[in-house]
Backbone as CSV, one residue per row, in Angstrom:
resi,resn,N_x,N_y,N_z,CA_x,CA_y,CA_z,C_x,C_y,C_z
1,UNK,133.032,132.446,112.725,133.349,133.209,113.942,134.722,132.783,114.439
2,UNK,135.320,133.791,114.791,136.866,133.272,114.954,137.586,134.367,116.106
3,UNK,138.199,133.724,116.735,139.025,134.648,118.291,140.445,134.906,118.119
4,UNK,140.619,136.383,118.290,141.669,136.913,117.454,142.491,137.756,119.120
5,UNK,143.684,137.158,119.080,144.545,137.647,120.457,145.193,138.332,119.611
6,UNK,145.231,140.265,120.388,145.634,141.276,119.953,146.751,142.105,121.051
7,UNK,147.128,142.982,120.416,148.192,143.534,121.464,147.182,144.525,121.666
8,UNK,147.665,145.416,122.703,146.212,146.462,123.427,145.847,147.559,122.632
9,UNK,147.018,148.090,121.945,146.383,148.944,121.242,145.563,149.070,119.942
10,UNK,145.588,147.834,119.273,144.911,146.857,118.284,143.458,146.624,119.022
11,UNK,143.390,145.831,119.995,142.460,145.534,120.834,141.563,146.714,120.896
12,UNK,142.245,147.654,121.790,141.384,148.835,122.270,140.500,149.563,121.221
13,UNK,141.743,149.853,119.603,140.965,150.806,118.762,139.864,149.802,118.163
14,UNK,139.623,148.246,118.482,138.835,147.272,117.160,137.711,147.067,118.225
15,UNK,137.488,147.252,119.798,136.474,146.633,120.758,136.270,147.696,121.081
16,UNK,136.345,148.739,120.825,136.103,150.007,121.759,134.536,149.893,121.433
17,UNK,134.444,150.096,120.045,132.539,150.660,120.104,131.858,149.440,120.199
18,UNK,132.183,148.108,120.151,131.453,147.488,120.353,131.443,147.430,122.327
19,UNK,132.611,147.653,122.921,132.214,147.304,124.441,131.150,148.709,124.885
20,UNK,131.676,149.894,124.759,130.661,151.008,124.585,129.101,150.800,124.439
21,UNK,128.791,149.672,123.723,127.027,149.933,123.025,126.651,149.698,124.724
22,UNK,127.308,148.719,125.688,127.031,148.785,127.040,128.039,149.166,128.484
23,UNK,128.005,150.367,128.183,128.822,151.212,129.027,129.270,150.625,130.364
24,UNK,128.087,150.850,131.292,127.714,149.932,132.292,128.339,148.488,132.910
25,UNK,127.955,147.996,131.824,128.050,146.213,131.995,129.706,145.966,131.464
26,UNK,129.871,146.913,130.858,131.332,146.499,130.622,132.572,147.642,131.344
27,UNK,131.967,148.359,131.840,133.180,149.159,133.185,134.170,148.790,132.965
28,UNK,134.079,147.463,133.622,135.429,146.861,134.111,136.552,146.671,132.836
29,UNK,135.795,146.039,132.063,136.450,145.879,130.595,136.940,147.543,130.167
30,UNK,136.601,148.020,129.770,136.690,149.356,129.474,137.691,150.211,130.532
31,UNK,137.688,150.001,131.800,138.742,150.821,132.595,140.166,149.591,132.738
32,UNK,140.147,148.223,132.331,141.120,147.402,132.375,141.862,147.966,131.000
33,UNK,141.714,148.240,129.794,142.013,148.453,129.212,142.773,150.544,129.063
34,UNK,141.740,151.211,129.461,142.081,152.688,129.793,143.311,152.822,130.916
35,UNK,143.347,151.646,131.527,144.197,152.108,132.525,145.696,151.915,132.335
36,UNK,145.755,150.604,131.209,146.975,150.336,130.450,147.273,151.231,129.575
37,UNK,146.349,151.356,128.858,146.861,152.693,128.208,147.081,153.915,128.093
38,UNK,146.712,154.165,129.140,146.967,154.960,130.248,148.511,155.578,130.673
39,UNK,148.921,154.433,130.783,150.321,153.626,131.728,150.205,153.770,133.318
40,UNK,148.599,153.739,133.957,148.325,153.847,135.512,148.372,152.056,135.765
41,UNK,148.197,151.571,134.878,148.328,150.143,135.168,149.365,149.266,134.525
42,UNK,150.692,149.237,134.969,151.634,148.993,133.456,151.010,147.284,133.160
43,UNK,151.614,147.287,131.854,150.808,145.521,131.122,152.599,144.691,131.921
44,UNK,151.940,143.702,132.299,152.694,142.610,132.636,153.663,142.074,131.637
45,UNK,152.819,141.710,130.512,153.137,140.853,129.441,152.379,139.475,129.084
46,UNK,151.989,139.831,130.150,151.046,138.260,130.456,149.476,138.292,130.219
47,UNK,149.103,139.533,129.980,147.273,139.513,129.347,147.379,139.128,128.379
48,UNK,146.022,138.955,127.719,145.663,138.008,126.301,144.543,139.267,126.069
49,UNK,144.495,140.028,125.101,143.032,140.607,124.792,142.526,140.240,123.824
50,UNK,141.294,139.819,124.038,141.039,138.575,122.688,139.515,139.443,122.300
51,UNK,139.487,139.605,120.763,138.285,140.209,120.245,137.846,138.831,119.354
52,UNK,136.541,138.568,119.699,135.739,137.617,118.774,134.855,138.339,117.101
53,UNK,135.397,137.983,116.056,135.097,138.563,115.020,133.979,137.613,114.498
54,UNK,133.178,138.148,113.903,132.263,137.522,112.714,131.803,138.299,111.727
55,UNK,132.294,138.649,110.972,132.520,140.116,110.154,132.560,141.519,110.498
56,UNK,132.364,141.943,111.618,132.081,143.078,112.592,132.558,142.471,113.662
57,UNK,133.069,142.999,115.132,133.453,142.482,116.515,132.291,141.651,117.095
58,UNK,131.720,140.978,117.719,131.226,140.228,118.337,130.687,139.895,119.518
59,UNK,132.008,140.022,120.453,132.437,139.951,121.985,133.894,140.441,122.041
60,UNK,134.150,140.577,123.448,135.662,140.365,123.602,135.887,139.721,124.736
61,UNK,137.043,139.744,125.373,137.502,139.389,126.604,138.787,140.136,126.963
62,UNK,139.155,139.627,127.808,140.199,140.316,129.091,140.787,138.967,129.693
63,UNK,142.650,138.745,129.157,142.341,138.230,130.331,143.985,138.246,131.268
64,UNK,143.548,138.637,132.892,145.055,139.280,133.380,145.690,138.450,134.694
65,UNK,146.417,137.489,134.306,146.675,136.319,135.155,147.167,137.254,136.400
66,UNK,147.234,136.744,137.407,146.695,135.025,137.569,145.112,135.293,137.743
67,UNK,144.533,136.144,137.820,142.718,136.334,137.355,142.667,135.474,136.261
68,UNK,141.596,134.670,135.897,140.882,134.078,135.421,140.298,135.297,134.069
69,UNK,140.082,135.120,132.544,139.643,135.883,131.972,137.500,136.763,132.271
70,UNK,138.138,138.005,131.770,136.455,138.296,132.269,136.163,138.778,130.586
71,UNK,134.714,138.155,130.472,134.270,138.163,129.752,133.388,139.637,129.819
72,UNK,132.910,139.863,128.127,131.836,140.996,128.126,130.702,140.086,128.020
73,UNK,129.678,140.616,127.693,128.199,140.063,127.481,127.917,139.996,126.281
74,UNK,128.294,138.909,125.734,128.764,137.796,124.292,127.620,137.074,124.457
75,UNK,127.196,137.005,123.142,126.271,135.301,122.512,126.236,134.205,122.808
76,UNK,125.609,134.017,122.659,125.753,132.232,123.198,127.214,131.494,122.172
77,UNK,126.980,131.902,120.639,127.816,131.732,120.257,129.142,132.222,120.161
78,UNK,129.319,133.136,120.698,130.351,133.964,120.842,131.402,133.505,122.304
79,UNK,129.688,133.054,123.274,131.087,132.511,124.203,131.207,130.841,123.810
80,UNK,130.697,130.212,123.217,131.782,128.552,123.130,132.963,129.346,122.207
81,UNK,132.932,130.484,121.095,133.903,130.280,120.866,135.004,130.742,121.291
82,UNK,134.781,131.538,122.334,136.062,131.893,123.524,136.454,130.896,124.587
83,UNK,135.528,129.997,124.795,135.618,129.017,125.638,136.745,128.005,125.010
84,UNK,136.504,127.674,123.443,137.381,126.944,122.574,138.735,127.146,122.710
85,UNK,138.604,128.792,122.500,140.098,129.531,122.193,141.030,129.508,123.348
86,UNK,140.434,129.817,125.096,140.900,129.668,125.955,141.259,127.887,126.437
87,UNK,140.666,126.829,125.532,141.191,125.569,125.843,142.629,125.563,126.018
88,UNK,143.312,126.287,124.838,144.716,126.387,124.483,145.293,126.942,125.082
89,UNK,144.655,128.012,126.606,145.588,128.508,127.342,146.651,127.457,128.264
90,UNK,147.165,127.956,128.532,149.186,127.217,129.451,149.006,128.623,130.196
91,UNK,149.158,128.196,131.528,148.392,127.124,132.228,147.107,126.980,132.363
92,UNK,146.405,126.063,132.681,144.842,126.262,132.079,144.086,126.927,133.307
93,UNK,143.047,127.888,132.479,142.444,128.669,133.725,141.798,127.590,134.943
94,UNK,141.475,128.650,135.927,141.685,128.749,137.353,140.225,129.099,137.647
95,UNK,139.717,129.730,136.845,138.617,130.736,136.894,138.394,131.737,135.354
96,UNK,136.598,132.169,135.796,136.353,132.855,134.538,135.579,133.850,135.072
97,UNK,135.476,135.078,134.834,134.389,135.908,135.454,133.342,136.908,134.605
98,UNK,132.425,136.892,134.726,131.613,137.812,133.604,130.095,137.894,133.775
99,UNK,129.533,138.379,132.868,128.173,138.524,133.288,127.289,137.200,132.960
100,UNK,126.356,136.928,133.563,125.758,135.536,133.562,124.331,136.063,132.250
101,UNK,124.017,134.909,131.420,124.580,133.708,131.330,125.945,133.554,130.676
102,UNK,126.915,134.900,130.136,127.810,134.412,128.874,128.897,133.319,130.304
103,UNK,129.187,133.840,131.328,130.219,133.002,132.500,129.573,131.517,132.139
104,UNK,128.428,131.392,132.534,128.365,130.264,132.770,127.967,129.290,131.793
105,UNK,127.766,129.742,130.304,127.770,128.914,129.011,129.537,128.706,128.976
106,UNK,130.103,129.742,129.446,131.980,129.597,129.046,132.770,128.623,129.988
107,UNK,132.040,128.143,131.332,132.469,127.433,132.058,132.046,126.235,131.472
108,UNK,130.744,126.093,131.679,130.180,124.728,130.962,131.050,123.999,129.329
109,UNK,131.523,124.791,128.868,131.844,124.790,127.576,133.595,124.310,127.662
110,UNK,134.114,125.168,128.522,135.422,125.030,128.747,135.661,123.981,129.529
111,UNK,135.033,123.639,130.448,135.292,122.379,131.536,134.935,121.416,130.947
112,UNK,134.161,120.752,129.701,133.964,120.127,128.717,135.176,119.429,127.887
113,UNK,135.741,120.467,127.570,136.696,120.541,126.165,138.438,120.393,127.082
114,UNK,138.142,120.994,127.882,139.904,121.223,128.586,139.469,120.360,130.094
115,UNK,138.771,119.023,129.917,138.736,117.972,130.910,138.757,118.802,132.774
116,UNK,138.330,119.586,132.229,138.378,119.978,134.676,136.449,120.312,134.787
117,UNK,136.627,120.610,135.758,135.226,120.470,136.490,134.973,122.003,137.112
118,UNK,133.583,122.569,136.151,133.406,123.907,136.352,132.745,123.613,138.040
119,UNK,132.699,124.714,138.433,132.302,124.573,140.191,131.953,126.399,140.315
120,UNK,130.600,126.754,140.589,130.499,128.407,140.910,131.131,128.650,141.932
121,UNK,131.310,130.064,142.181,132.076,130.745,142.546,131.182,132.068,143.485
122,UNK,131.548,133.055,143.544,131.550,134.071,143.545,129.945,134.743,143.088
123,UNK,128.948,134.973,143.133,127.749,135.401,142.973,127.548,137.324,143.022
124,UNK,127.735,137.784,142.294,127.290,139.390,142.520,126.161,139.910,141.386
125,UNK,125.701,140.893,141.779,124.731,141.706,141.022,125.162,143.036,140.672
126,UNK,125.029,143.896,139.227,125.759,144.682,138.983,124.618,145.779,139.571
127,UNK,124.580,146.599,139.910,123.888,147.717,139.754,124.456,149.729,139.061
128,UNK,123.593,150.045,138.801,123.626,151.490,138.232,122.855,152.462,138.699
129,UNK,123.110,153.661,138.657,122.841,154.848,139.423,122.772,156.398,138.306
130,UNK,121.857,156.669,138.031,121.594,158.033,137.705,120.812,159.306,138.319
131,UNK,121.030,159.348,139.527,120.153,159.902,140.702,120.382,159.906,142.218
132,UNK,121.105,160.303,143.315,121.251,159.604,144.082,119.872,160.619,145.251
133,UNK,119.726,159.453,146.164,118.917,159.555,147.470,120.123,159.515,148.530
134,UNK,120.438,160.577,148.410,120.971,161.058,149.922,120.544,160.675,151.242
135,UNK,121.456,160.100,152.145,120.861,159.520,153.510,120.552,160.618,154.314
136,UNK,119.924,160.418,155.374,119.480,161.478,156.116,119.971,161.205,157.399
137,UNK,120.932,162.550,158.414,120.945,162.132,159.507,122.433,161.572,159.584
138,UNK,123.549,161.316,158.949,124.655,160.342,159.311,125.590,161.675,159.756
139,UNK,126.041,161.507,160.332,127.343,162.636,161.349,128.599,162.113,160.482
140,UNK,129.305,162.946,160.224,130.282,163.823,159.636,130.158,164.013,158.477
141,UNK,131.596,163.732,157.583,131.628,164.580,156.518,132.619,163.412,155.619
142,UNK,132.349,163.623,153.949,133.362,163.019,152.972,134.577,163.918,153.099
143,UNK,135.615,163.495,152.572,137.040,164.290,152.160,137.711,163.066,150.949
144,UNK,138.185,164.088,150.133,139.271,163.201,149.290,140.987,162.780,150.281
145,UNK,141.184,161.277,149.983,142.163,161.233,150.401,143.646,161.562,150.548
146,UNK,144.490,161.684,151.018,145.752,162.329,150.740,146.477,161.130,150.560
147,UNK,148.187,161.685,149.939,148.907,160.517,150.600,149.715,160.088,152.075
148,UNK,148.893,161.005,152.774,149.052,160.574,154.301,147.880,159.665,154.616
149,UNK,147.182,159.369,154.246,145.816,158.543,154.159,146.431,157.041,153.410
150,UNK,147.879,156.772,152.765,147.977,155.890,152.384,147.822,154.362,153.091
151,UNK,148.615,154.602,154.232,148.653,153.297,154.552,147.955,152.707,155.722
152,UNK,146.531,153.433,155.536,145.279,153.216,156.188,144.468,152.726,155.394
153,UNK,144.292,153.386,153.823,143.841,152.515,153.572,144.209,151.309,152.584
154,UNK,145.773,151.068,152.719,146.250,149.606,152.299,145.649,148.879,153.244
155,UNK,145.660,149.305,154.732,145.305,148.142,155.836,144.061,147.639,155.975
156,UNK,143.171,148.545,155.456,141.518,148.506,155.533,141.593,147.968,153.955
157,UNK,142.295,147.893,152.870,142.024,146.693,151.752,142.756,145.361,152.011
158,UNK,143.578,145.630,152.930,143.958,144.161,153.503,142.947,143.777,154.437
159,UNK,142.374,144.546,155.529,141.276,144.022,156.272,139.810,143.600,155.341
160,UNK,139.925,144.313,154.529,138.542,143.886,153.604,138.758,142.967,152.876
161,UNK,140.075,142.045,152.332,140.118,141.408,151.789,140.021,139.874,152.913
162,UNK,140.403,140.192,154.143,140.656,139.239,154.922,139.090,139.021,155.373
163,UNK,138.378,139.545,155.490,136.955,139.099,156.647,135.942,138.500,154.532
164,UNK,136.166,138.953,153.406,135.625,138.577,153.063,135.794,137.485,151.654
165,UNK,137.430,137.273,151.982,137.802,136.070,151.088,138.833,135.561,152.173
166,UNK,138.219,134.851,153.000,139.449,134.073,154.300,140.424,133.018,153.771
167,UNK,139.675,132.679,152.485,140.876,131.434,152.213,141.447,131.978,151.507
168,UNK,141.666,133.067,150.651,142.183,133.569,149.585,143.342,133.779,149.718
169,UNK,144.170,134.875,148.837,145.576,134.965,149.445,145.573,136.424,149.813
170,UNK,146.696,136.909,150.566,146.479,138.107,151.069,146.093,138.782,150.071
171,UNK,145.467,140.342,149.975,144.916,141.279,149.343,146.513,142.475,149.476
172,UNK,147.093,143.110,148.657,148.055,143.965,148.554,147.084,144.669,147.418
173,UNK,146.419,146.407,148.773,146.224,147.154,146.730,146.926,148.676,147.008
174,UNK,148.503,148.223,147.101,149.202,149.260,147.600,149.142,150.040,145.995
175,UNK,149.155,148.776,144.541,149.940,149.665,143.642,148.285,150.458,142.890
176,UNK,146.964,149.508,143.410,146.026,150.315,142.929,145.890,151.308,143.581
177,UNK,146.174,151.754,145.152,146.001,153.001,145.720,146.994,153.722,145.234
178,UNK,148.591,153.591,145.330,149.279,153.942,144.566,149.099,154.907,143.028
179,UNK,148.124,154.140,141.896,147.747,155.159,140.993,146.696,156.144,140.931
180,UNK,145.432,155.844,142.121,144.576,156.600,142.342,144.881,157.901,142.967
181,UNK,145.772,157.879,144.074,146.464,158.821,144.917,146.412,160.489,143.754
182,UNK,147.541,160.138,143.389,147.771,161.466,142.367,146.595,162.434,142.092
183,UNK,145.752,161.593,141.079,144.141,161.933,141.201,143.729,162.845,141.890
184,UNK,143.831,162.620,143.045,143.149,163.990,143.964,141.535,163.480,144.811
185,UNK,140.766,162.902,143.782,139.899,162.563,144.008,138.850,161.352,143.415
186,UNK,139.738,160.638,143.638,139.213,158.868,142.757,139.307,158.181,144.633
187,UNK,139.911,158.487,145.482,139.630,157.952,146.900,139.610,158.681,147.970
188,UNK,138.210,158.159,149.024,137.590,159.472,149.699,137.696,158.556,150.817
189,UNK,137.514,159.436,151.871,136.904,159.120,153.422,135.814,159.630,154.004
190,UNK,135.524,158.795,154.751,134.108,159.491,155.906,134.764,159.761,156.598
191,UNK,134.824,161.253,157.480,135.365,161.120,158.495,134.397,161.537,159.744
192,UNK,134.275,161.528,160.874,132.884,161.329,162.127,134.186,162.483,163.582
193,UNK,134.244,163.631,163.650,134.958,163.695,164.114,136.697,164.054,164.457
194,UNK,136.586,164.125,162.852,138.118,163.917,163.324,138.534,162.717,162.273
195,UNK,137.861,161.643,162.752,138.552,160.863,162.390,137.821,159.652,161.403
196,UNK,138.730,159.196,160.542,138.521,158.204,159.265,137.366,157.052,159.493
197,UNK,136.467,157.019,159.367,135.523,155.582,159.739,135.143,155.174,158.689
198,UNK,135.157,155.568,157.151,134.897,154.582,156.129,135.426,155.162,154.757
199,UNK,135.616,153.764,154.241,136.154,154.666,152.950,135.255,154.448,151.453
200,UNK,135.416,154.490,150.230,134.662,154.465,148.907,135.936,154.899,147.953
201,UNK,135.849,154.502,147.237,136.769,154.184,145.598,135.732,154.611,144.567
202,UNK,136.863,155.660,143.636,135.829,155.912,142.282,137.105,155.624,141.089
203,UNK,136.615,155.311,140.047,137.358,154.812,139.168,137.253,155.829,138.401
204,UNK,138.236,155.918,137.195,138.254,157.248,136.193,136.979,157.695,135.163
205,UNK,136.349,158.457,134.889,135.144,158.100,134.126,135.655,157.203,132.251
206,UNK,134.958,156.352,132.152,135.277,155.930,130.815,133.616,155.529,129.972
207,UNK,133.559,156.089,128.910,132.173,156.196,128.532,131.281,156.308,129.075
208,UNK,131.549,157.588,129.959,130.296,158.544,130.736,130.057,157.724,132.276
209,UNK,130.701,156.698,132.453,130.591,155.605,133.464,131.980,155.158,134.645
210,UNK,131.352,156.185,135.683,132.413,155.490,136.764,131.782,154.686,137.849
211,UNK,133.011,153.764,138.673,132.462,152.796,139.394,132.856,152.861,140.341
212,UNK,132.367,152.677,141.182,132.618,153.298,142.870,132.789,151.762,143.260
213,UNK,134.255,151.175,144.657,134.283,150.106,144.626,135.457,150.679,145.882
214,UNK,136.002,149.359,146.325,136.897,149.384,147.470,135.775,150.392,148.983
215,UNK,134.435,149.869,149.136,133.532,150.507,150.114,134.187,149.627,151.626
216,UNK,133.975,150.298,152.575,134.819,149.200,153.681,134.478,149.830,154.792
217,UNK,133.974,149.549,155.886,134.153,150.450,157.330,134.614,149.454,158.616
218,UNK,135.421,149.621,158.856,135.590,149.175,159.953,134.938,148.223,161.104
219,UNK,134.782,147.280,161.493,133.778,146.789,162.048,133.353,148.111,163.150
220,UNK,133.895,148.597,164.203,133.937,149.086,165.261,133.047,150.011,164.915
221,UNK,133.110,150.727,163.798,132.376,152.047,162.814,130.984,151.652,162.407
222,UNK,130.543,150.101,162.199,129.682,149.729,161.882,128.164,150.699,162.297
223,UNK,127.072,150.654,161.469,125.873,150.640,161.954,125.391,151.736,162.026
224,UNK,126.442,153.157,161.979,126.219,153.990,162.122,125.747,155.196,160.112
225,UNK,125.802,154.178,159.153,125.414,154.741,158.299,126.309,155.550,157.363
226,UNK,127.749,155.325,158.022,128.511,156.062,157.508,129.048,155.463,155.737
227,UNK,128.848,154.120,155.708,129.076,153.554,154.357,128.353,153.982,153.055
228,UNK,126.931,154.404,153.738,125.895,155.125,153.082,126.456,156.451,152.620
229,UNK,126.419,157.065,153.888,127.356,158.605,153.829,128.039,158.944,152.525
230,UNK,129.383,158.079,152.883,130.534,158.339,151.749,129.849,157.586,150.561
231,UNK,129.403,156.575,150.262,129.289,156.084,148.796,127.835,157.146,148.330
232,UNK,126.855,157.916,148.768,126.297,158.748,148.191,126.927,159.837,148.102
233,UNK,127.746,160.692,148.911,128.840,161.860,148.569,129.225,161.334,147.253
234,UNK,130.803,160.183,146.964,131.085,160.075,146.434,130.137,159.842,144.524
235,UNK,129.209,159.486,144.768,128.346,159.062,143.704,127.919,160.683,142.878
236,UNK,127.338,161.290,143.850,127.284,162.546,143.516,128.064,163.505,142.725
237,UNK,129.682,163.162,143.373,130.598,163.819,143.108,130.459,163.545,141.753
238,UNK,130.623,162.056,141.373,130.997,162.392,140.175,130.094,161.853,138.646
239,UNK,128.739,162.211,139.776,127.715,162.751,138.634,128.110,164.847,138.437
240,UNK,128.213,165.062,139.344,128.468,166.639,139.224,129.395,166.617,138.373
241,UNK,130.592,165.799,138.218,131.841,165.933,137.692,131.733,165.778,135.625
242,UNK,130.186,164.998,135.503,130.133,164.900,134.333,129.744,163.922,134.216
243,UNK,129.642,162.294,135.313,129.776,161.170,134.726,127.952,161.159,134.469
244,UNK,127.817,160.310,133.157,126.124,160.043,132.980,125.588,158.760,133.794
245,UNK,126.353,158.581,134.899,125.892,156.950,135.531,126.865,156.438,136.911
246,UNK,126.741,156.068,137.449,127.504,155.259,138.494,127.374,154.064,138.664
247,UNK,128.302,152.788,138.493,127.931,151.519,138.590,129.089,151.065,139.949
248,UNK,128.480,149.727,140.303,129.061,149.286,141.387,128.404,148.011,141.229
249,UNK,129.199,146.885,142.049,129.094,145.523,141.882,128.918,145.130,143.308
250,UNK,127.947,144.364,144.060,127.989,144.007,145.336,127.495,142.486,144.990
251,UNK,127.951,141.684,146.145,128.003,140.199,146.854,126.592,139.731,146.667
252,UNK,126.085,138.710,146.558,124.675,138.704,146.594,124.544,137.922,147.580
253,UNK,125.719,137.413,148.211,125.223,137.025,149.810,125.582,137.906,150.852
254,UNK,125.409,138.869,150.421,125.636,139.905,151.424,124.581,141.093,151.381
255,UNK,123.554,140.554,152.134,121.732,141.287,151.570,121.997,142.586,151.693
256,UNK,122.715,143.404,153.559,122.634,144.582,153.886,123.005,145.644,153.024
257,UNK,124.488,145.218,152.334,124.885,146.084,151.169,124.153,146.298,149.981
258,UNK,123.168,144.973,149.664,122.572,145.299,148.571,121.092,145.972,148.835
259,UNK,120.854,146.101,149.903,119.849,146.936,150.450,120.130,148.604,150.496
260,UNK,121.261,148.396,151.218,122.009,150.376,151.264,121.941,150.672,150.113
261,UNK,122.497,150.157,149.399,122.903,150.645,147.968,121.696,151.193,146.939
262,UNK,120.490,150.107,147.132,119.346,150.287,146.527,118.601,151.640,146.714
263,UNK,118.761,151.720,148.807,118.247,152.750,149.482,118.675,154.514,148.805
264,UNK,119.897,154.229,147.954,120.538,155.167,147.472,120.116,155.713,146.097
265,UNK,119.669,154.947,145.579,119.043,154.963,144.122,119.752,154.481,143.446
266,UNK,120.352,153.154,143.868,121.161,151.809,142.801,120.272,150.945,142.353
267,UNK,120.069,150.900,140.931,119.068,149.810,140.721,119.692,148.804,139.307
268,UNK,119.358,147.813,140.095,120.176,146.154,139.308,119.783,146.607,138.007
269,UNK,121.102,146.485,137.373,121.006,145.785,135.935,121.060,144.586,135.385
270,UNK,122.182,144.005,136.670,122.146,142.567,135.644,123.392,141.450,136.348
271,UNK,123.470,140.718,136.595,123.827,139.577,137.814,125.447,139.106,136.828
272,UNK,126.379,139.080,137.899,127.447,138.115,136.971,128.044,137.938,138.338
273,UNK,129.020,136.896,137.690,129.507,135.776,138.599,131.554,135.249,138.252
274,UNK,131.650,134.602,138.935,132.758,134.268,139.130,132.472,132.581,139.034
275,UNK,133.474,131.458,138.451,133.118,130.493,138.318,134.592,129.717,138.069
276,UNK,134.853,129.084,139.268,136.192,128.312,139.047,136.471,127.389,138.543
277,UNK,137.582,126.392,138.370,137.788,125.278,137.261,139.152,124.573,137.935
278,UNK,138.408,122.955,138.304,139.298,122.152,138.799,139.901,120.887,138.488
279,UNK,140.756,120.332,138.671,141.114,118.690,137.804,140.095,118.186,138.219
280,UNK,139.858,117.129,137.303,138.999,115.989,137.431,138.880,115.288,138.229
């Protein structure tokens, strides 16, 4: 078994059907890659896309500094041997993120071999959607966003980044709103009135699977159901649109969201995590 760092378009055509067999669970992998090649996300120079071979593909990874690499849902053996391969990264990771257990055999494994001290992180549960339960009762209406809608909601992904990573560093997702914009309809609003009280993010469909993400309301907006509102509009949309699924990733210390979401017809597939890495 051996870990092979590829340029993306090497990468993309040799991991495609193996990240595919799980649509779902690998989203993220799958639209990190579509979006570069794309050119909605230009490449830095600085990712590593690493496919694990053992006569056929294996696993892969992702990985796009200063993020920490995210893993797919690899073998036991598949992740020491990415764990190995990433020893040799300069500068040494920071963090690893992926679905549990492959995260946390790759932390254990890596904090081992490259002397730092794995420490969890970050706790979420993935869930999926082929059906939605419409809320009942919430006042107003979805709309796709414009680019007069821009720099409302840079401020509401800077406010969402601030109430729920306080130590972190600021949140800027001028250049991800930036490529969604064009679209038309990858970012929506609730509006109650008149006016904007919550928003929802849909990502491009990639193997029948889009992911609804950047959900946010305002504190002031709170309570009133409107988060519900827009992320079942939006879910809908783009099951109508063609997609065979909707996935989304929520906090697992954050019960209420993972309650709404359920209330909607989101049901867990499968738990992954975030897991950092410190000197000794």
């Amino acid at each position: 078994m051996q870990c092979l760092t590829e340029d993306l378009a090497t990468f993309a055509a040799a991991a495609d059907a193996w990240l595919r067999r799980e649509p779902v669970l690998h989203n993220v992998l799958l639209t990190l890659v579509a979006d570069r090649l794309s050119g909605d996300v230009p490449l830095s120079g600085d990712e590593r896309f690493v496919r694990v071979v053992d006569g056929a593909t294996v696993g892969a990874a992702v990985h796009t500094p200063p993020r920490g690499p995210l893993l797919g849902a690899v073998s036991a053996a598949a992740t020491r041997a990415l764990a190995e391969h990433f020893v040799r990264a300069v500068p040494p990771l920071v963090e690893v993120h992926g679905p549990v257990p492959a995260v946390v055999g790759f932390a254990e494994r890596y904090a081992q071999h490259a002397d730092r001290i794995a420490v969890p992180g970050t706790a979420q549960r993935i869930f999926q959607l082929d059906a939605v339960r419409p809320p009942v009762g919430v006042p107003g209406r979805a709309r796709p966003a414009t680019a007069a809608d821009r720099d409302l909601l840079i401020a509401w992904s800077a406010a969402y980044g601030a109430e729920t990573m306080p130590d972190g560093p600021p949140v800027d997702a001028a250049g991800q709103i930036g490529a969604r914009l064009p679209y038309g309809d990858l970012l929506w609003l609730w509006e109650q009135a008149g006016t904007p009280v919550s928003t929802a993010w849909l990502s491009r469909p990639v193997a029948g699977v889009v992911r609804i993400s950047g959900v946010y309301t305002p504190p002031q907006w709170r309570g009133h159901g409107y988060a519900s509102g827009c992320v079942a509009h939006v879910s809908q949309y783009a099951l109508d649109a063609g997609a065979a699924a909707c996935a989304l990733y929520t906090d697992l210390a954050n019960p209420t969201s993972n309650r709404i979401y359920q209330a909607l017809g989101y049901r867990p597939l499968a738990d992954a995590a975030q897991w950092r890495f410190a000197g000794p």
